[in-house]
C-alpha positions in Angstrom: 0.4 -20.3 34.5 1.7 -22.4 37.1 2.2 -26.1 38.2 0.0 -27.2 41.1 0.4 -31.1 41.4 2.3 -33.8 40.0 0.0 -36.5 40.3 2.2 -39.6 38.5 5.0 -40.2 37.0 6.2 -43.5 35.8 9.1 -45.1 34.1 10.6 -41.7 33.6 14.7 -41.4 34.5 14.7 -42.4 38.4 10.6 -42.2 38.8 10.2 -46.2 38.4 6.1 -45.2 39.9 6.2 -41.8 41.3 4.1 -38.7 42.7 4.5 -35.9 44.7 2.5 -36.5 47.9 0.5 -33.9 49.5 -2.2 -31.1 48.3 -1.4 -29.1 45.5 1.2 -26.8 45.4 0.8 -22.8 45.1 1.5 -20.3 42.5 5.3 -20.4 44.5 6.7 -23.7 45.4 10.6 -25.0 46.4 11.0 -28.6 45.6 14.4 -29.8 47.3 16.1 -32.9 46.7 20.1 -34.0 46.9 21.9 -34.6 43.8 20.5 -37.4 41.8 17.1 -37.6 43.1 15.4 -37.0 40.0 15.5 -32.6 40.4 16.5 -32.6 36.5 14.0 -35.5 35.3 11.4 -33.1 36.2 12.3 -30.3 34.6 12.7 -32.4 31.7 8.8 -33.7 31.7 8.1 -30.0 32.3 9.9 -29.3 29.0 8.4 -32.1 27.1 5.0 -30.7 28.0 6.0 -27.2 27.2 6.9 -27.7 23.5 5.0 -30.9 23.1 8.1 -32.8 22.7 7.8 -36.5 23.6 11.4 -37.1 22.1 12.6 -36.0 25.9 10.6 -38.1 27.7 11.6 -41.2 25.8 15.0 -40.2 26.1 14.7 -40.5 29.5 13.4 -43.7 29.3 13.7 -46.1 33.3 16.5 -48.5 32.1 15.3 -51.8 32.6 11.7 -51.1 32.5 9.0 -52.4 30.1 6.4 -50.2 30.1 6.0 -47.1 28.4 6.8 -43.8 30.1 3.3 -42.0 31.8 2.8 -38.8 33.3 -0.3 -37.0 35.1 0.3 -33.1 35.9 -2.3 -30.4 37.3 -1.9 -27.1 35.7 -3.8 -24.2 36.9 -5.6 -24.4 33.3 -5.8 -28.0 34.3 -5.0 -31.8 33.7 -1.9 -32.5 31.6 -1.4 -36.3 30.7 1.3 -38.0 29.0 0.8 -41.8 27.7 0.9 -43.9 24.7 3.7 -41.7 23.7 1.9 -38.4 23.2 0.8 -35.6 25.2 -2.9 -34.9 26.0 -3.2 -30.9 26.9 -0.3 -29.3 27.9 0.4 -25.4 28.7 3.1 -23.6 25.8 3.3 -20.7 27.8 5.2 -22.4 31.0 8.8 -21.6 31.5 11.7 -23.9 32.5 14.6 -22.3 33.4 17.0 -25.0 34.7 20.9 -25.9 33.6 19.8 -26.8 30.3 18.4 -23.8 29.7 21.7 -22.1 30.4 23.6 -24.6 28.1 21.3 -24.0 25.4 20.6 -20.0 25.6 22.7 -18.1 28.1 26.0 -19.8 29.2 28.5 -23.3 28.6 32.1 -23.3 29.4 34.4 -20.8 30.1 33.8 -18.2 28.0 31.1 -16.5 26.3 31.3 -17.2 22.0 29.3 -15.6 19.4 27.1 -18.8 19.5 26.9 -17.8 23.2 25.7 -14.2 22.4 23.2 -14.9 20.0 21.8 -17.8 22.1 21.2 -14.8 24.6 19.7 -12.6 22.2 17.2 -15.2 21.5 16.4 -15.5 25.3 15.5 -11.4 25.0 13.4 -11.2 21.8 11.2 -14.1 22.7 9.9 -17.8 21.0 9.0 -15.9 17.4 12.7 -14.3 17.8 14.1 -17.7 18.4 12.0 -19.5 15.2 13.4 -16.3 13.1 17.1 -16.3 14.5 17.1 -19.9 13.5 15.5 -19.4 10.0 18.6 -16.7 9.8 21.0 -19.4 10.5 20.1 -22.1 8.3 20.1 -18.5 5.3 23.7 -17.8 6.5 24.4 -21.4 6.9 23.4 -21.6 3.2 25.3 -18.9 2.1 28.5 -20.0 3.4 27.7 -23.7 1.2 27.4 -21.7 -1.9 30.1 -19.2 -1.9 32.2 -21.9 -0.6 31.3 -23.7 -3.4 31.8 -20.8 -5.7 35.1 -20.5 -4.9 35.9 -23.8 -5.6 34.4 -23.7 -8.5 35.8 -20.5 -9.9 39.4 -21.6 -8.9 38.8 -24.8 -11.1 38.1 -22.8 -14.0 40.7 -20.5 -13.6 42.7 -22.8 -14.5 41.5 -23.0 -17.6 41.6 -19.6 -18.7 44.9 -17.8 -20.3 46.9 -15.9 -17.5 46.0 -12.2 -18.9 41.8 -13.4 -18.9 40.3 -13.1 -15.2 37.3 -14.9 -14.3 35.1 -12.0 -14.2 36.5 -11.0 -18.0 35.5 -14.2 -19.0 32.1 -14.0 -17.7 32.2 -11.2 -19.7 32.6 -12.6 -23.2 29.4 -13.4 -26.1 28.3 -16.2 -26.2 29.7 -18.0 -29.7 26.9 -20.3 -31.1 29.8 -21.8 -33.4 32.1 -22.6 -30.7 31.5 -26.6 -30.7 31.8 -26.6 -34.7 35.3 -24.5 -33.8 36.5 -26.6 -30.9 36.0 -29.3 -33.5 38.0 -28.5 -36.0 41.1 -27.7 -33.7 40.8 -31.1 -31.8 41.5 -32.4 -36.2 44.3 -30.1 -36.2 46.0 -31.1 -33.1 45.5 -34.0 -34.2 47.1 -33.7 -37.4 49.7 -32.0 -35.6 50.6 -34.7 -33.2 51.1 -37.1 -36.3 53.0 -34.9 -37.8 56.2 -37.1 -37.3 55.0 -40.0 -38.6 53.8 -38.5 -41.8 57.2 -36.6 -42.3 58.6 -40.2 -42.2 56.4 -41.8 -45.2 57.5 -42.0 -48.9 56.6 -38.9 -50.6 53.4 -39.5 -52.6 53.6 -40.9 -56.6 51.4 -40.5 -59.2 49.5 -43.7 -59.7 48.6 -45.0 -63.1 44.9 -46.1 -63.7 44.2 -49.3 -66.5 43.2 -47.4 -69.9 43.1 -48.4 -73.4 45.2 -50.4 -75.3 47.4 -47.9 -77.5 45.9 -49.1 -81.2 42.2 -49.6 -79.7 40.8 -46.7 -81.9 43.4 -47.6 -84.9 41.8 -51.0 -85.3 38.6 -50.8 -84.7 38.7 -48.3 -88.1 40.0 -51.1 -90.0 38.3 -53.0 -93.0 39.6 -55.9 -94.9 42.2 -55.3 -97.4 41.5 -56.1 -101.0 37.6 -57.3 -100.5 35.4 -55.6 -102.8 32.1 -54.1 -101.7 29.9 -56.4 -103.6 31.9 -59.6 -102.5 31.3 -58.4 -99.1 27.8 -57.8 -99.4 27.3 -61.4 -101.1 28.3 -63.0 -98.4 26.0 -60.9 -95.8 22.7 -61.5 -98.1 23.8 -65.5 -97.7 24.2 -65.8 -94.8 21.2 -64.2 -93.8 19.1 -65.9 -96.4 19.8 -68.9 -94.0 19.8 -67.3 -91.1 23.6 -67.9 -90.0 24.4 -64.1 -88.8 26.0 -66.3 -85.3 28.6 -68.5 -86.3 28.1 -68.8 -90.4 31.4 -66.8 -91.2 33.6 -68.6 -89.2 31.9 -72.0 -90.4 32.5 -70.7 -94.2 35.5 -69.7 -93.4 37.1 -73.1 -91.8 35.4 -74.8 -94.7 36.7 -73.0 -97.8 40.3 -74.3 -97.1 38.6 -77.9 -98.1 37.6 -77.4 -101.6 39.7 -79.5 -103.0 39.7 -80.0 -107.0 37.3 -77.9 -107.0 34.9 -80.4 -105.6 32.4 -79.4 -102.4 33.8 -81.6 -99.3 30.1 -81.4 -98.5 28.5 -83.7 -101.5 31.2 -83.7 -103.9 29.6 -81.4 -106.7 31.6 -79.1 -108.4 31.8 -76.3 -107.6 34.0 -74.8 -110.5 32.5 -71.2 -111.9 30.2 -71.0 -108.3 30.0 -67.4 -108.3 29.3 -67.4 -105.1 32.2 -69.8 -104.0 34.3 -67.4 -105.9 33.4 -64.5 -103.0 33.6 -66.7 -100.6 37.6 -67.3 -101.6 37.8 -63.3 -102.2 36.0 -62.3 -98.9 38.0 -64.7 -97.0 41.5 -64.5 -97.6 44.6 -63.7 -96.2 44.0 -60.5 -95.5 40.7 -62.0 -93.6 42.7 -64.0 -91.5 45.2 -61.1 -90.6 42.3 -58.5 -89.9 40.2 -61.5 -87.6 44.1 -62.3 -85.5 44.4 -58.4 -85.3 40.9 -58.2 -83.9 40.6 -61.1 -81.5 44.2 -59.8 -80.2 42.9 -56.7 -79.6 39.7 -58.1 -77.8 42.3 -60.4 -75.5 44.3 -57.0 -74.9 41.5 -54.9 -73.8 40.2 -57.3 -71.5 42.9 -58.2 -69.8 43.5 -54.8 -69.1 39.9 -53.3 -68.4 39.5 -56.6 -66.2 37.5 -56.4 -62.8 40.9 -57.5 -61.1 43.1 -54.9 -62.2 40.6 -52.3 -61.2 40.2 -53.6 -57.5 44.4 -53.6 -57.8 44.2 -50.1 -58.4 42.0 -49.4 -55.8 44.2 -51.3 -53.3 47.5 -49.6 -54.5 48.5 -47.6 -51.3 49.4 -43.7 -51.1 53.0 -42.8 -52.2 53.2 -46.6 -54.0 53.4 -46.2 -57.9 51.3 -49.1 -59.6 53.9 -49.5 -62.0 56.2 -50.8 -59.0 53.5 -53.5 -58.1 51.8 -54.7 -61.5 52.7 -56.1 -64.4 53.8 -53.7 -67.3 50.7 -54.2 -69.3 49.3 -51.6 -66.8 51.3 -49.1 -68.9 49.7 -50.1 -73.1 
């Protein structure tokens, strides 16, 4: 395949409007032209046909110009057009070999690299060899990203092993399914261990006495009254609750009785000299009465006090190593 005419090119590097004049060319044709006379800008249209590139066309852009670049070729396969920034046609199978072929594939600079070399072999094995050395490139290209990455990595985690454990040894070990629950617990004991100082420094701990029981709870509460007989005592129940004065009907009797005076009722005056019942009431509520009811209401007093809601919530508060006998009131010890 070979060119035979170029029939326009327009607002391409130096070609503001341009053809080649005369008939069409044959299968060998020189085209000679003095440094900067557009030699290269065709080589470069030829390329951008070739591998349907129109990327090297618009590089090549006319400064200055507003139109878009155009381009009418005549293969011997036939027409080959370039405009509205595409190619219509073209031939794959033409070859440019100019300067930039030599940059790209054989030669650049003064001296011949390993890039140089394997830009040659792609120049022997062909297009496909080109498409598969690249696809080999961007592989080893990729390699050199993850071992270089590797070794990063691995030299940061080195650093976290013990000096006799390699990398590879540690790679090595089972996997523990416990090992969060263990990490755990020794973050709590270096933890422990870090305060270690400060709890060296506190007061060693102190028993710390809780509210109980007054002393003679259990001793009182087995009293009876001294000296009242059964039957006096049982008088006095069936009275009072004849007329239904189990509440405060004791302690009413019991105020009263002291106000008999000449044996007359301080109620309505009758006598009440011989009253059987009367009689009880003075033998169920004497001295002994009075003793056993101070004795019990003391007791009650006692016991609440020290059973209160406040003194619990005081023990509760009491801090370690502080003995509540150092912060309350005695009656924390009955």
């Amino acid at each position: 395949m070979f060119l035979k005419k170029i029939t326009k090119i327009q607002n391409v590097g130096k070609f503001h409007n341009g053809g080649v004049s005369g008939g069409e060319y044959g299968k060998y044709t020189l085209l000679y032209a003095g440094n900067g006379r557009g030699k290269t800008t065709i080589c470069a249209v030829l390329r951008s046909m070739k591998a349907n590139n129109p990327q090297i066309l618009q590089e090549r852009c006319t400064l200055g110009a507003t139109a878009a670049p155009e381009v009418q070729l005549l293969l011997d396969s036939g027409p080959a057009t370039f405009t509205n920034g595409a190619w219509k046609s073209g031939a794959s199978a033409l070859h440019v070999f100019d300067g930039a072929f030599v940059t790209t594939n054989v030669h650049a600079g003064e001296e011949v690299s390993t890039d140089h070399r394997r830009s040659i072999y792609r120049v022997i094995v062909g297009a496909k060899g080109v498409q598969l050395a690249e696809e080999v490139d961007a592989l080893d290209a990729k390699i050199t990203e993850i071992t270089g990455k590797i070794a990063s990595e691995k030299k940061a985690l080195q650093q976290h092993l013990p000096q006799a454990i390699t990398f590879e040894k540690f790679l090595g070990f089972a996997e523990d399914p416990e090992i969060d629950t263990k990490i755990a617990e020794q973050k709590v004991k270096i933890t422990a261990a870090s305060q270690a100082a400060e709890i060296a420094a506190k007061s060693p701990l102190k028993p710390s006495a809780i509210p109980s029981l007054p002393y003679d709870f259990l001793p009182v509460l087995g009293k009876t009254i001294a000296g009242v007989s059964k039957e006096a005592a049982q008088k006095v129940a069936e009275h009072l609750s004849k007329h239904k004065w189990s509440g405060d009907g004791e302690q009413w009797i019991a105020a009263g009785l002291p106000h008999v005076q000449d044996d007359k009722c301080p109620f309505c005056e009758n006598s009440v000299k011989g009253n059987v019942l009367v009689d009880m009431y003075s033998q169920y509520f004497d001295q002994s009465y009075k003793v056993f009811k101070a004795e019990l209401a003391n007791l009650q007093s006692t016991a609440l006090s020290v059973l209160s809601e406040a003194e619990g919530l005081a023990v509760a508060d009491v801090p370690f190593g502080v003995d509540i006998q150092e912060r309350n009131s005695p009656a924390l010890r009955l």
